[in-house]
C-alpha positions in Angstrom: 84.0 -22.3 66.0 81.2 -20.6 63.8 80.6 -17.3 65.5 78.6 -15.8 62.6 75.8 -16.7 59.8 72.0 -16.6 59.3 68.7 -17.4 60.3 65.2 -17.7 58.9 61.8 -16.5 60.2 58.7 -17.5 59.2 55.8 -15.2 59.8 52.1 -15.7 59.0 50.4 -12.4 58.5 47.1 -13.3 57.0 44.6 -16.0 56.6 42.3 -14.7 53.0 39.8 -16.4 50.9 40.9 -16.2 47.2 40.8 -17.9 44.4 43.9 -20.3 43.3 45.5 -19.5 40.2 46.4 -23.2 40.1 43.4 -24.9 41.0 40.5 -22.6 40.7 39.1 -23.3 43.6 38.4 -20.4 45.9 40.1 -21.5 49.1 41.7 -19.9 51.8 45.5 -18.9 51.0 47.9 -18.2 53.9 50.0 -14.5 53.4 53.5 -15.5 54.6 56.5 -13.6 55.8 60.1 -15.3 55.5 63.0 -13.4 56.9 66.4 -14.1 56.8 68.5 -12.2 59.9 72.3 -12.0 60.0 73.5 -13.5 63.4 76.5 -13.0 65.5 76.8 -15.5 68.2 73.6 -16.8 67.6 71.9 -13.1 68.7 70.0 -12.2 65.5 70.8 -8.4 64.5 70.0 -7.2 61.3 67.5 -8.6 58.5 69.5 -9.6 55.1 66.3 -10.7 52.9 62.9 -10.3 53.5 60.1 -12.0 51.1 56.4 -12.8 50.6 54.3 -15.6 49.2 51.0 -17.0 49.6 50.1 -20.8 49.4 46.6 -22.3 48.7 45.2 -24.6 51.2 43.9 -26.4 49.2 46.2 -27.7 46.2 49.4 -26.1 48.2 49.9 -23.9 45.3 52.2 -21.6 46.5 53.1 -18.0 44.9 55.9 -15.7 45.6 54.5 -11.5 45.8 56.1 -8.0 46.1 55.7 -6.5 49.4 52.9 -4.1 48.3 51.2 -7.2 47.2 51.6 -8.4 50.6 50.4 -5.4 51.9 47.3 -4.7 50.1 46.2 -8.4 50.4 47.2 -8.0 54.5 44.8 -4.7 54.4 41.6 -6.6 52.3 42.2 -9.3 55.3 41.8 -6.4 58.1 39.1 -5.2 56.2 40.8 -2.3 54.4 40.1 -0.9 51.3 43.2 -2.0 49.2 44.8 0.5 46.6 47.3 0.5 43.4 47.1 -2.3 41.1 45.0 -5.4 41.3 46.7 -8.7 42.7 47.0 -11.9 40.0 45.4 -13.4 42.8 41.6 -12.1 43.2 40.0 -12.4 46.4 36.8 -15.1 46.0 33.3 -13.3 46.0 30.5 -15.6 46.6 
């Protein structure tokens, strides 16, 4: 009997227009949230791994971020005024 292991959440925090490193295009890019939770009898208790990506709509590009990445591109999306560095990733202004 497996009384113990883990389990993955998928979390979308953001729908924002940038432009795709891949592609060029400036399409909308979804700003994901996958965490991994230790279990114990299937009751999830404490998160193991947390990590953040976006992924182009349009060519499926996707691109794993640092979660001050994800959090200035989550603040643009709220219509925030972002700080720090600039993400690879510029948002599309046309």
């Amino acid at each position: 009997m497996i009384i113990f292991g883990t389990k993955g959440y998928l979390y979308q925090l953001a729908i924002l227009t940038l432009l795709c490193g891949r592609c060029g295009n400036p399409a909308a890019h979804t700003l994901s949230k996958r965490v991994t939770k230790f279990t114990l009898f299937f009751v999830p208790l404490f998160p193991v791994s947390t990590k953040y990506a976006t992924q182009c709509t349009f060519c499926g590009a996707q691109q794993k971020i640092g979660k001050e990445q994800a959090e200035q591109l989550q603040a643009q999306g709220a219509g925030g005024q972002p700080h720090g560095h600039q993400p690879q990733q510029q948002p599309y202004q046309g």
